[in-house]
N, C-alpha and C positions, 0 to 999 in steps of 0.2 A: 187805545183811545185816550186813557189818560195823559200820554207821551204830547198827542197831536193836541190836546188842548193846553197844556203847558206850552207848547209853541205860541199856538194862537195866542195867548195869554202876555207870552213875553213881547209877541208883535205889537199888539197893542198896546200893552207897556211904553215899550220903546216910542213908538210914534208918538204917545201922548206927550213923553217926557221931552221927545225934541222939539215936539209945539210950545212946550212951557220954557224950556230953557234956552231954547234956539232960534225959535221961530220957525222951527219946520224940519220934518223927517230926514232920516240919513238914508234913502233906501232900505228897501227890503232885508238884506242882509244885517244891513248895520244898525236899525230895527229893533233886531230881531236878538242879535248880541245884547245890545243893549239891556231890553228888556230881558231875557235869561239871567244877565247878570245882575240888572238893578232887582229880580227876583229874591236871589239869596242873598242881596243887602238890605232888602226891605224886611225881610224874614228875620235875618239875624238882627236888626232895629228894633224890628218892633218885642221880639221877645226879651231882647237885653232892656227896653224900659218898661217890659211888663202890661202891654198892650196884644191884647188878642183880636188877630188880623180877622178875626169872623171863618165861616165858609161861605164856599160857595164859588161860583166865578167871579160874578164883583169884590167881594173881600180879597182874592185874589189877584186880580187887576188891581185893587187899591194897593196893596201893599207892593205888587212889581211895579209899581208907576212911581210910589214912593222912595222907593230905590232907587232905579233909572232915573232919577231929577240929582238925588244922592249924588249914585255915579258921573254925572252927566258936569254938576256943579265940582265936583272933584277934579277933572279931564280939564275944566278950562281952569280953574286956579292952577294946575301943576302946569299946564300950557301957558300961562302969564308970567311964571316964576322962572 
């Protein structure tokens, strides 16, 4: 159970971050990456400046959305470069 709401968590992640950074989602997949991955950058963020991501599913969604903007802001400056 824990597994599928860390999924759900990074989808929604993901979609948020491509609203904010892009104007709009990558698809389901790409989603879904995104948010997974903007997960363990939000995580490892917020504990390297000493910020405690809360519990819960929102604190969670906060912090993979925080990441996935991260990631997301990373992808298109090495893509401009």
């Amino acid at each position: 159970m824990n597994f599928l709401m860390f999924l759900l968590i990074g989808l929604v992640a993901g979609w948020l971050a491509g609203i904010v950074v892009r104007g709009g989602g990558m698809g389901l997949l790409g989603n879904l990456v995104v948010g997974v991955v903007g997960a363990f950058i939000g995580g490892t963020l917020f504990s390297f400046f000493g910020f405690a991501s809360g519990s819960g599913m929102l604190g969670s969604l906060l912090v993979a959305t925080v990441g996935a903007v991260v990631l997301l802001v990373l992808v298109r400056a090495i893509k401009r470069a």
